[in-house]
N, CA, C and O atoms as CSV, one atom per row, in Angstrom:
chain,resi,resn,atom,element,x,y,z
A,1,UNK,N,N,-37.066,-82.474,5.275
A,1,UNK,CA,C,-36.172,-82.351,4.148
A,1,UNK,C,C,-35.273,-81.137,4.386
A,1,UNK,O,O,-35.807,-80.048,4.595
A,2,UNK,N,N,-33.741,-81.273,4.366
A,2,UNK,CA,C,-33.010,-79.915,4.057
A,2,UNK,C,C,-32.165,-80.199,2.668
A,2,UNK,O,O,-31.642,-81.160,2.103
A,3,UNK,N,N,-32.357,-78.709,2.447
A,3,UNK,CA,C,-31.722,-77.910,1.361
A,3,UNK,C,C,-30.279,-77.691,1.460
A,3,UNK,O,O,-29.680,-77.462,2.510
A,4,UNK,N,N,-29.747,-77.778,0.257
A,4,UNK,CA,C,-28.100,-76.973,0.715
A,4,UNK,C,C,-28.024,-75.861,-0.070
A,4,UNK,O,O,-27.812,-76.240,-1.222
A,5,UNK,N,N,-28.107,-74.464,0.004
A,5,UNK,CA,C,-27.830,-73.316,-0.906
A,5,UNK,C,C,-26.566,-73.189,-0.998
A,5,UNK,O,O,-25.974,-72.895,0.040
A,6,UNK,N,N,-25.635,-73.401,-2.470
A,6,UNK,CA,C,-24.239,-72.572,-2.237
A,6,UNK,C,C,-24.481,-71.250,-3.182
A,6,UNK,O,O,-24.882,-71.097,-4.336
A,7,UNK,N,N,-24.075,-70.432,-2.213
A,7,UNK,CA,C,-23.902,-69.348,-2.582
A,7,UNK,C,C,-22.655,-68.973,-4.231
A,7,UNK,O,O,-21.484,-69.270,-3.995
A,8,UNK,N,N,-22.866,-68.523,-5.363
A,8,UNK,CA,C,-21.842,-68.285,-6.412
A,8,UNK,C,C,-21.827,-66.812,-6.594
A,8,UNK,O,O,-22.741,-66.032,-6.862
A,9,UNK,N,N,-20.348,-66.596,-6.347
A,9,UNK,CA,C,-20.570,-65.569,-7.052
A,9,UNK,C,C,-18.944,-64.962,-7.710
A,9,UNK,O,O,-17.941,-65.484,-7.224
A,10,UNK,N,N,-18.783,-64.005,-8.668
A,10,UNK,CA,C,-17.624,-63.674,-9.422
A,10,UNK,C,C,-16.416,-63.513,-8.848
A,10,UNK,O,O,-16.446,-62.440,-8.246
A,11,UNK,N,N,-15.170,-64.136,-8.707
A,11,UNK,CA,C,-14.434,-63.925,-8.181
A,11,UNK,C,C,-13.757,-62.598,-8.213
A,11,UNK,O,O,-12.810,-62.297,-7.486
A,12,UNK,N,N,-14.280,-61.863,-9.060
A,12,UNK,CA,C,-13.628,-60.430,-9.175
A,12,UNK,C,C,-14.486,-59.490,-8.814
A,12,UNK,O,O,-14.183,-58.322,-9.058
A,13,UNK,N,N,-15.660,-59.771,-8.198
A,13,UNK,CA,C,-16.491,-58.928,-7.483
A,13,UNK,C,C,-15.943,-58.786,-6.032
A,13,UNK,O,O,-15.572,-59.866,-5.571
A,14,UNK,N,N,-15.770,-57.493,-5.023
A,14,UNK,CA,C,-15.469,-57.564,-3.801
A,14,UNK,C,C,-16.384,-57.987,-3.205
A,14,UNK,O,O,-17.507,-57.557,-3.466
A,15,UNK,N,N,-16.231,-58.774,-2.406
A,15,UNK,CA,C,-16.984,-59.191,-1.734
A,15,UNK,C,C,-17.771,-58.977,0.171
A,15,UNK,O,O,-17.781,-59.750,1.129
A,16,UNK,N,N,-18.363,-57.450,-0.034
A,16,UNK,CA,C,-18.825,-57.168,1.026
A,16,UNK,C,C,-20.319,-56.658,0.897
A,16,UNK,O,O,-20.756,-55.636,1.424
A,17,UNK,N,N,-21.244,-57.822,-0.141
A,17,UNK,CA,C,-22.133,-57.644,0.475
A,17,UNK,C,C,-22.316,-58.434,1.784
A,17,UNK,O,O,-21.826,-59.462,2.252
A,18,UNK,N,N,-23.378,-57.375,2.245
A,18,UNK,CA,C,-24.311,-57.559,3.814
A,18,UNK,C,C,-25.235,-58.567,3.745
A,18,UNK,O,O,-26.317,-57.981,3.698
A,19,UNK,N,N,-25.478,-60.037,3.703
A,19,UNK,CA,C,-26.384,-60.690,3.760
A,19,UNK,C,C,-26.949,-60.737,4.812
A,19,UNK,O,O,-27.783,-61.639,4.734
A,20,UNK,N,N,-26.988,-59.996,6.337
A,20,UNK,CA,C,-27.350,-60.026,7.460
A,20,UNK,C,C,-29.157,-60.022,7.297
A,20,UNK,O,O,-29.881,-60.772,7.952
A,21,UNK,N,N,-29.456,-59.416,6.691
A,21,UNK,CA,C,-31.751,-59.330,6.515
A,21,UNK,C,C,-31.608,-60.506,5.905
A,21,UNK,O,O,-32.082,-61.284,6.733
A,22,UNK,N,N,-31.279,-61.101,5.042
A,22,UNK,CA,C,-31.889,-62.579,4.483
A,22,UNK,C,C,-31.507,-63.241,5.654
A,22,UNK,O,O,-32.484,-63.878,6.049
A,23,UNK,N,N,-30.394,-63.415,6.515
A,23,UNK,CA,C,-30.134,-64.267,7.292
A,23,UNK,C,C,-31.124,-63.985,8.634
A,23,UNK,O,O,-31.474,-64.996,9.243
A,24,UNK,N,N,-31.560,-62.780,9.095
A,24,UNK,CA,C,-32.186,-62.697,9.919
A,24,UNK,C,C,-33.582,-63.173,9.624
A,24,UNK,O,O,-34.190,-63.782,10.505
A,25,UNK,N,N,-34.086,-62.966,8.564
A,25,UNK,CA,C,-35.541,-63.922,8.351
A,25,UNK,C,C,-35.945,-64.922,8.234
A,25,UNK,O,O,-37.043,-65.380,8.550
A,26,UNK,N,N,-34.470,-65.693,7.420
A,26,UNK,CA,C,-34.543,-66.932,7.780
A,26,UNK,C,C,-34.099,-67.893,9.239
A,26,UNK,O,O,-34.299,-69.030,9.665
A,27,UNK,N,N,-33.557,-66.950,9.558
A,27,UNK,CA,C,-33.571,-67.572,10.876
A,27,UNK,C,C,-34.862,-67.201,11.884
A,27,UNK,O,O,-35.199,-67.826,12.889
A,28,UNK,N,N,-35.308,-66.337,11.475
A,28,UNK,CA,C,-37.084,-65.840,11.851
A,28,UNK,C,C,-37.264,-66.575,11.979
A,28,UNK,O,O,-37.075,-67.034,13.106
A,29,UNK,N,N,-37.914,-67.557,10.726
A,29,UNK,CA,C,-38.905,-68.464,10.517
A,29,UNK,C,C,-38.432,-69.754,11.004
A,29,UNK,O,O,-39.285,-70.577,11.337
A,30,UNK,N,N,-36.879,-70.122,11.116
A,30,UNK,CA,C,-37.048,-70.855,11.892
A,30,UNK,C,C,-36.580,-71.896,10.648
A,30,UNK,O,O,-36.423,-73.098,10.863
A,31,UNK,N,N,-36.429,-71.440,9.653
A,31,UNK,CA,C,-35.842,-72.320,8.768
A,31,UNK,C,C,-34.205,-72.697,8.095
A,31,UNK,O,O,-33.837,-73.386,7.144
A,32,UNK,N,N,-33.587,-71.978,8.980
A,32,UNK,CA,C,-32.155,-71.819,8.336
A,32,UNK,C,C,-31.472,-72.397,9.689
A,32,UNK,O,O,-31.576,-71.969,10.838
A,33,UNK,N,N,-30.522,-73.832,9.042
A,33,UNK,CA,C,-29.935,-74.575,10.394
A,33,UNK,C,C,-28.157,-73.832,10.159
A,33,UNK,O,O,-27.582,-74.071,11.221
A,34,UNK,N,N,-27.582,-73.387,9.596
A,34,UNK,CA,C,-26.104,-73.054,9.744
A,34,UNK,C,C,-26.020,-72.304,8.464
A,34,UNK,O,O,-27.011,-72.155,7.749
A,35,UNK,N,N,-24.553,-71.710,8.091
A,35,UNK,CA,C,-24.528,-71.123,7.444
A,35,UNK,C,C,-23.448,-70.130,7.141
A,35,UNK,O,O,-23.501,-69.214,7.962
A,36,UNK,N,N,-22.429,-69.964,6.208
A,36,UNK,CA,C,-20.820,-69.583,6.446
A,36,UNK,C,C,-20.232,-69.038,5.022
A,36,UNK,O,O,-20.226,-69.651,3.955
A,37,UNK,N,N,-19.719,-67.670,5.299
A,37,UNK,CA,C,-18.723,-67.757,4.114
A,37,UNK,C,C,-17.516,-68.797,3.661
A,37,UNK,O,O,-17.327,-69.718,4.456
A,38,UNK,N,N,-16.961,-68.776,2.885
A,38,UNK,CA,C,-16.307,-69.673,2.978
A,38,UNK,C,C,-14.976,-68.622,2.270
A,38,UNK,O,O,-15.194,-67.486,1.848
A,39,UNK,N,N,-13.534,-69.332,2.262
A,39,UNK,CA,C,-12.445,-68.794,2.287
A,39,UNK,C,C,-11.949,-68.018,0.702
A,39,UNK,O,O,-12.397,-68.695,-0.223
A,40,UNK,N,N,-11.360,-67.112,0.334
A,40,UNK,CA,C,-11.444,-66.230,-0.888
A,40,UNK,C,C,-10.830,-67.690,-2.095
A,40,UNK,O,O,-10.356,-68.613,-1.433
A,41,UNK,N,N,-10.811,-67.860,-3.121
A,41,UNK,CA,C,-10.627,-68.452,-3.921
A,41,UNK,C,C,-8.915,-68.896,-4.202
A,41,UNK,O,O,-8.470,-69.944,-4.670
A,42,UNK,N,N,-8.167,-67.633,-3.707
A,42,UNK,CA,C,-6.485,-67.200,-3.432
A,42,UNK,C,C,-6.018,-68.542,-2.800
A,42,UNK,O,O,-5.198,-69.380,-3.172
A,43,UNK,N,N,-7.183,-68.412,-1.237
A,43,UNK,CA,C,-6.384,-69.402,-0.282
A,43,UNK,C,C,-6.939,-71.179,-0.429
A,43,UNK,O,O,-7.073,-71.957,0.515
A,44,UNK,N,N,-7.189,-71.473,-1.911
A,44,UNK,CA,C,-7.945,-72.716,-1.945
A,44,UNK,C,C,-6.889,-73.685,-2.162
A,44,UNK,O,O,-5.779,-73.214,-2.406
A,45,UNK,N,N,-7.001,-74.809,-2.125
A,45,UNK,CA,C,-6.046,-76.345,-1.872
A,45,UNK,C,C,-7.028,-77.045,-2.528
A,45,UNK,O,O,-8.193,-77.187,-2.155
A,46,UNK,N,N,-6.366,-77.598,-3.796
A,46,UNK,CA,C,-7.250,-79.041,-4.551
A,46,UNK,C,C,-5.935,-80.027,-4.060
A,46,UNK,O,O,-4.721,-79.827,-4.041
A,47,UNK,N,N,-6.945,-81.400,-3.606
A,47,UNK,CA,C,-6.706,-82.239,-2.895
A,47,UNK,C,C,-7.135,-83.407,-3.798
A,47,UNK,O,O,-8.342,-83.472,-4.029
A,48,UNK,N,N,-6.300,-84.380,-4.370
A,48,UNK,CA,C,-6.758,-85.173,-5.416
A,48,UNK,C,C,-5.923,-86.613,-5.111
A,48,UNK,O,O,-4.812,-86.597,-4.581
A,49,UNK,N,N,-6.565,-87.788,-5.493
A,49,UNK,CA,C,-6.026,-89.233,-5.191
A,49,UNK,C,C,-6.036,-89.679,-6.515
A,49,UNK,O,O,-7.048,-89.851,-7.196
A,50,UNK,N,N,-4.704,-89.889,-6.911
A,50,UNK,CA,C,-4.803,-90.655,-8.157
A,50,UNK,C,C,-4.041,-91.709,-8.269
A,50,UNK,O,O,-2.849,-91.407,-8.335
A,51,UNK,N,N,-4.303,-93.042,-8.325
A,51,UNK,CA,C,-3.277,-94.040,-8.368
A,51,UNK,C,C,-2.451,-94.519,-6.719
A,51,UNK,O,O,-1.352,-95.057,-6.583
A,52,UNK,N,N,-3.293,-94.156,-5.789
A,52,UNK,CA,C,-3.038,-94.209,-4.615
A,52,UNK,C,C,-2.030,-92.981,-3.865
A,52,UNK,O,O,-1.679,-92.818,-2.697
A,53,UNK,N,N,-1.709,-92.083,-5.363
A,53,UNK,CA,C,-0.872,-91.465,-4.481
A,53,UNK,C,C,-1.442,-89.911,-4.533
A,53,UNK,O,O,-1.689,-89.376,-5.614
A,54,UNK,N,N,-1.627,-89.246,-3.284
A,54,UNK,CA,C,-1.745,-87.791,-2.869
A,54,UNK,C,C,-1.266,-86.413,-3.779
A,54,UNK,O,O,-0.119,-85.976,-3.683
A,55,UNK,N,N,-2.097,-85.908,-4.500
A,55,UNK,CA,C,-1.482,-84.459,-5.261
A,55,UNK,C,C,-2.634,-83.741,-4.517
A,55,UNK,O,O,-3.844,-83.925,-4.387
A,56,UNK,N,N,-1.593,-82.717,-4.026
A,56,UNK,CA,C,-2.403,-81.074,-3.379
A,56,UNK,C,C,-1.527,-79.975,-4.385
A,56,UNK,O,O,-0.363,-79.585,-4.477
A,57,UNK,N,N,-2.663,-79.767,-4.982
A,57,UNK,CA,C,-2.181,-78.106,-5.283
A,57,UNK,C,C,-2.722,-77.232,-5.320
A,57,UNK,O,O,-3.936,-77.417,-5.241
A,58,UNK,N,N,-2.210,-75.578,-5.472
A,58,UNK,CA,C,-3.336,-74.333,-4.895
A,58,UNK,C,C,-3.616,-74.249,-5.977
A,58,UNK,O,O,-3.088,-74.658,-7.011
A,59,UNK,N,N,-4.955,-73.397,-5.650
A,59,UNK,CA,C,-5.650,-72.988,-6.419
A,59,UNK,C,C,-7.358,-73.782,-6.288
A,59,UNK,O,O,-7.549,-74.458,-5.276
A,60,UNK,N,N,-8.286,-73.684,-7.117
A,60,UNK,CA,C,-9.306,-73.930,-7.571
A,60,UNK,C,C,-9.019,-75.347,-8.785
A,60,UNK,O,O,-8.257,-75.442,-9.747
A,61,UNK,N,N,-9.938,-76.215,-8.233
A,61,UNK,CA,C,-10.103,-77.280,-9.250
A,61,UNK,C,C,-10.207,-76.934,-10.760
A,61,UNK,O,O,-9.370,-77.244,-11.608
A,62,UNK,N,N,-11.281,-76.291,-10.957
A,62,UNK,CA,C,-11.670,-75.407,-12.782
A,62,UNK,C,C,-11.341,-74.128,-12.602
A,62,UNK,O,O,-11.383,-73.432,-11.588
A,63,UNK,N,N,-10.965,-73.862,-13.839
A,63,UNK,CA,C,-10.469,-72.309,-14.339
A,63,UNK,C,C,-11.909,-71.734,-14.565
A,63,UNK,O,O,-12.447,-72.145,-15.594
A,64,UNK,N,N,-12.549,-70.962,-13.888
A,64,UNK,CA,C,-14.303,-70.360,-14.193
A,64,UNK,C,C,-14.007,-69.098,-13.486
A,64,UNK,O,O,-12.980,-69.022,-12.812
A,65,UNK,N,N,-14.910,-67.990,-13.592
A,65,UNK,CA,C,-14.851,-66.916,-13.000
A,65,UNK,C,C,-15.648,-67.289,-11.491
A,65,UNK,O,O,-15.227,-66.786,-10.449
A,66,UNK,N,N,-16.496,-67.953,-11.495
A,66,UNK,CA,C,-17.201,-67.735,-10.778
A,66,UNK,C,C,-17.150,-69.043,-9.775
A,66,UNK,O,O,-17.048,-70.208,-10.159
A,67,UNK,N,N,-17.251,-68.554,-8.265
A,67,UNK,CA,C,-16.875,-69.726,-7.441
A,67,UNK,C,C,-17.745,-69.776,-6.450
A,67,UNK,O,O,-18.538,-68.835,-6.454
A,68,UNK,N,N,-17.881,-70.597,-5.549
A,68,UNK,CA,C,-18.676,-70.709,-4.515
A,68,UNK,C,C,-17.955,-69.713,-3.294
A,68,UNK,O,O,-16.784,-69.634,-2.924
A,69,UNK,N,N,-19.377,-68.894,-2.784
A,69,UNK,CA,C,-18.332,-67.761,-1.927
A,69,UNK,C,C,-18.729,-68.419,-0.558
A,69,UNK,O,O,-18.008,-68.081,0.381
A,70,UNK,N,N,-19.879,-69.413,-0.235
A,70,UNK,CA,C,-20.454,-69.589,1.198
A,70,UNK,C,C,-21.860,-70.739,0.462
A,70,UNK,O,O,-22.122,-71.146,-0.670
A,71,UNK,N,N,-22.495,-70.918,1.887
A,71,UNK,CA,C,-23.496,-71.988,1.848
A,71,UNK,C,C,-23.884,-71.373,2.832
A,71,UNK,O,O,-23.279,-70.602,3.577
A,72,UNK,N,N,-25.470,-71.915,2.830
A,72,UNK,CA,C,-26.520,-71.894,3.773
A,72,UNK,C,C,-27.387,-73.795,3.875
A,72,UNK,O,O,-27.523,-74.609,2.962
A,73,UNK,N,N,-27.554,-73.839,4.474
A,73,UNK,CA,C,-28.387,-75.302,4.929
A,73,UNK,C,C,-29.662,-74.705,5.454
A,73,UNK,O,O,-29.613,-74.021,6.476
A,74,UNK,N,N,-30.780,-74.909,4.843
A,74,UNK,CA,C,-32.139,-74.977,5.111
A,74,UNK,C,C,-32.845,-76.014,5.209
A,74,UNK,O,O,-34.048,-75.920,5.452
């Protein structure tokens, strides 16, 4: 069985924590297959099909503070 962790967290928090010790233990054990920040919330593209025809626009799908910053797969 794998897991998908996404990581959330406040878009108005900077974002430099060090997750390097959780990542090193889980990769210890031998349980953590990949694993990635993902891009600041600024540089996001909603990509939507409606009626056959293509709308991209920036930004974030929902207006929320809080967004997905990365994933882990266990």
């Amino acid at each position: 069985m794998k897991y998908l962790l996404l990581v959330c967290m406040d878009e108005d928090v900077e974002r430099n924590a060090d997750p390097s010790a959780w990542i090193e233990e889980m990769e210890g054990r031998g349980v953590r297959l990949t694993g990635n920040r993902l891009r600041p919330v600024r540089d996001s593209t909603t990509v939507r099909r409606r009626d056959g025809e293509l709308l991209i626009a920036d930004g974030p799908f929902a207006e929320t503070k809080e967004q997905i910053g990365g994933f882990d797969i266990l």
